[in-house]
Legacy VTK file of the C-alpha trace (Angstrom):
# vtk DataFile Version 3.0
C-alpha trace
ASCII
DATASET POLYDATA
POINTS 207 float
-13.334 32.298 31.282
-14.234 29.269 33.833
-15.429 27.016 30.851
-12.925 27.943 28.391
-10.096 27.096 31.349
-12.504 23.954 31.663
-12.445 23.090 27.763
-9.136 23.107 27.755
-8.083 21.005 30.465
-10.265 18.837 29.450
-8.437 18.706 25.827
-5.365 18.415 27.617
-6.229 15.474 29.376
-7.833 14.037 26.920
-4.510 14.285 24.117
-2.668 13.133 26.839
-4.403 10.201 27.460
-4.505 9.022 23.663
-1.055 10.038 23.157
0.301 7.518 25.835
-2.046 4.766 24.688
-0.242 5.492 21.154
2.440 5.280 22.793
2.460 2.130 24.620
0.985 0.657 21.444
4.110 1.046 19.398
6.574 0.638 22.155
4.606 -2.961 22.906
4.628 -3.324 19.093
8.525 -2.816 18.745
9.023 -6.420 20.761
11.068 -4.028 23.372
14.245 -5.884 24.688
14.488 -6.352 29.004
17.591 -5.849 29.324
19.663 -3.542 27.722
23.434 -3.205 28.206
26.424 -1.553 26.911
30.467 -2.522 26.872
33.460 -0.874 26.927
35.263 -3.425 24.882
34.197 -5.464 21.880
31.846 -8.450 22.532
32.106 -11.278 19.794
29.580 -13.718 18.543
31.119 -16.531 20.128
30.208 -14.757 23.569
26.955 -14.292 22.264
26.349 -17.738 21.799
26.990 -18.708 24.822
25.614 -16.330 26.942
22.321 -17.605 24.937
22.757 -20.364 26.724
22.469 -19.019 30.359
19.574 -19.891 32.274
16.609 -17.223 31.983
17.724 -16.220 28.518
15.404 -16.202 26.107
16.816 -14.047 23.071
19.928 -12.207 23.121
21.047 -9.675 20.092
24.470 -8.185 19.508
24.457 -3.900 17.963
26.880 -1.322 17.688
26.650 2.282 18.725
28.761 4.980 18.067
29.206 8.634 18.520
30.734 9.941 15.625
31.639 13.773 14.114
30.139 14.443 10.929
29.321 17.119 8.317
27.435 17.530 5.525
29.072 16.238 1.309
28.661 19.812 0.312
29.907 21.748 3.216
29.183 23.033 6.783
30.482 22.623 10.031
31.450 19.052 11.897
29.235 18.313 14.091
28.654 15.180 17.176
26.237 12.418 15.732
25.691 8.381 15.955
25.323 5.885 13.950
23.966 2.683 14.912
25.154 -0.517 13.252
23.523 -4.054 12.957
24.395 -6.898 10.951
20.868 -7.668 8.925
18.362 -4.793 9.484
15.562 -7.357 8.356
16.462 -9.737 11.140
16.464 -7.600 14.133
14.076 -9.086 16.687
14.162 -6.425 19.406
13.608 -2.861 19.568
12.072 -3.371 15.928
13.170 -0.566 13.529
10.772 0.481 11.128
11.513 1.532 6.950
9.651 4.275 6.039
11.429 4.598 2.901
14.148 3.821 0.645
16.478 0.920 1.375
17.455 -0.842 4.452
20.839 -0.303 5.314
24.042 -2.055 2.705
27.360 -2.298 1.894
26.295 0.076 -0.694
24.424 3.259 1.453
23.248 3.954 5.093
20.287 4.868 6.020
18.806 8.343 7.716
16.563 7.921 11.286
13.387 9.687 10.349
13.193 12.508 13.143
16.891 13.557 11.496
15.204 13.380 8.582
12.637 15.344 9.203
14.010 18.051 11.078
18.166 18.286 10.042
16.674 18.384 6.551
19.136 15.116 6.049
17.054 13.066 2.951
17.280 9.880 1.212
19.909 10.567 -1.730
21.995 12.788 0.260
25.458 11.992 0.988
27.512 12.283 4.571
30.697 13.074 5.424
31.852 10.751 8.379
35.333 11.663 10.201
36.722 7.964 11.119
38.960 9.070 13.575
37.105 7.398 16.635
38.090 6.466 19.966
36.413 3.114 19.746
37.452 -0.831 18.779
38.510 -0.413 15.223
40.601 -3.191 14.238
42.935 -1.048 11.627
43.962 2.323 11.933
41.275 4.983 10.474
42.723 7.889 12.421
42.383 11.377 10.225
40.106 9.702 7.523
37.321 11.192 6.136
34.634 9.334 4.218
31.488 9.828 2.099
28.550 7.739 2.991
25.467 7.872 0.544
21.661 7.610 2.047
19.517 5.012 0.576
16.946 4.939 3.423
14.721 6.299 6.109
14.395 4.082 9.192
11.912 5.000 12.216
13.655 3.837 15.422
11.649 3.001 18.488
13.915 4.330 21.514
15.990 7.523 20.219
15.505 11.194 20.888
14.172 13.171 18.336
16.364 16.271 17.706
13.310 18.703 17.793
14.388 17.545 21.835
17.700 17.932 22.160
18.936 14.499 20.249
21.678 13.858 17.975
21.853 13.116 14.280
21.213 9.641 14.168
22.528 7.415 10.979
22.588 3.797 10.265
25.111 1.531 9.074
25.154 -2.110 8.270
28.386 -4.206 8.912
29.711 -4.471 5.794
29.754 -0.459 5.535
31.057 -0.575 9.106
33.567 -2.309 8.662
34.719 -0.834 5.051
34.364 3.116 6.946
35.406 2.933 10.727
36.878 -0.477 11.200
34.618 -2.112 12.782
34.873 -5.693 12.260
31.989 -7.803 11.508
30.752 -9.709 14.321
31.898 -7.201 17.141
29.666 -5.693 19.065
29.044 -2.863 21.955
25.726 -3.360 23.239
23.379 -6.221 23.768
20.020 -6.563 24.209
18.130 -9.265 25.821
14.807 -10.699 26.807
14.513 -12.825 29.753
11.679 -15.857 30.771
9.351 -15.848 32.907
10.142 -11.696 32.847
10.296 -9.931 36.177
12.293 -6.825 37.120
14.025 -8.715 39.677
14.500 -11.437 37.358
15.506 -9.659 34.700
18.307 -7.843 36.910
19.253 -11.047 38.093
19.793 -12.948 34.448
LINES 1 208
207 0 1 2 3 4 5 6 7 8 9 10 11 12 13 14 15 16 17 18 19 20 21 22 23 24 25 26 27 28 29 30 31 32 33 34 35 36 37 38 39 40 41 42 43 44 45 46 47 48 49 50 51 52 53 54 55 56 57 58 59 60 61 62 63 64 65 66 67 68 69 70 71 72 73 74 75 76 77 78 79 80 81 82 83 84 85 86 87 88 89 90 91 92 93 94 95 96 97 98 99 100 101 102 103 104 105 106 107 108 109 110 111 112 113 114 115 116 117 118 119 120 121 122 123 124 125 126 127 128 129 130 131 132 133 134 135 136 137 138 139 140 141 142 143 144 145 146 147 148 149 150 151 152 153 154 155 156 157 158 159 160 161 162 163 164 165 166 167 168 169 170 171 172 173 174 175 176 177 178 179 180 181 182 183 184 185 186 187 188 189 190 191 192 193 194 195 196 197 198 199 200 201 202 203 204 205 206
């Protein structure tokens, strides 16, 4: 019983210690931003171009998040979600999202976060029922509006919980569709992510 308690600590440890090495690898690999910080009221591109200019910045990106209610095309209950919403999927330069299959996000379909995917049985082909009545920046009024969003994609992202965990349905949208479903208009944004130079906590906090 001694070396079988021994064996598998010893596995334990060992799993451990290439699981976090994995892990650093693709968090490293993702370019992960500094700084990361959310608003309660729409931030423009204008803003964002000239808080690139502050000293110590060295990128700056503008994303939406939102938590929405949604339910499955054919049926089911409504349930709490988000969707996450970025103007050009391909040109994302922090926190790196990944395709794993499909089609980036359009004006045409969303896209599905893999660990939804994989365990809310939501697939590529599927379609979504989003409720657009949001307490959020729309520019128009979307209250009591339902809509049907079709998946084209699969997209791994680097910093979400999986819902194995406790995490949400996680969708994603690109402007266009944002703007066409909830309201949101192009070029608005609720969080921003940033990289800072030379990086330092302290200087990080401080930019």
């Amino acid at each position: 019983s001694i070396a079988i308690g021994v064996t598998a600590v010893g596995a334990i440890f060992g799993i451990v210690d290439q699981l976090i090495g994995g892990m650093d690898a693709a968090h490293a690999s993702s370019n992960p931003a500094h700084v990361q910080v959310w608003t309660t009221s729409p931030v423009t591109r204008p803003t964002i171009e000239r808080l690139r200019k502050l000293p110590g910045i060295a990128a700056i990106e503008g994303t939406t998040t939102l938590t929405v209610r949604y339910r499955r095309a054919d049926g089911g209950p409504w349930r709490s979600g988000s969707v996450f919403i970025a103007d050009d999927y391909r040109r994302i330069a922090m926190d790196q999202l990944t395709l794993t299959g499909g089609e980036w996000p359009s004006a045409a379909a969303a896209a599905v976060e893999r660990s939804t995917d994989r365990h809310l049985d939501f697939h590529i082909g599927d379609r979504v029922m989003f409720s657009t009545d949001l307490e959020t920046f729309s520019t128009r009024e979307t209250a009591g509006r339902v809509r049907a969003v079709t998946l084209g994609g699969r997209v791994r992202h680097p910093f979400i919980p999986t819902p194995l965990l406790g995490g949400p349905a996680y969708f994603l949208l690109n402007a266009d569709m944002a703007e066409d479903v909830f309201g949101i208009a192009r070029g608005t944004y609720n969080e921003l992510f940033i990289r800072v130079e030379p990086y330092s906590e302290t200087h990080a906090e401080q930019v």
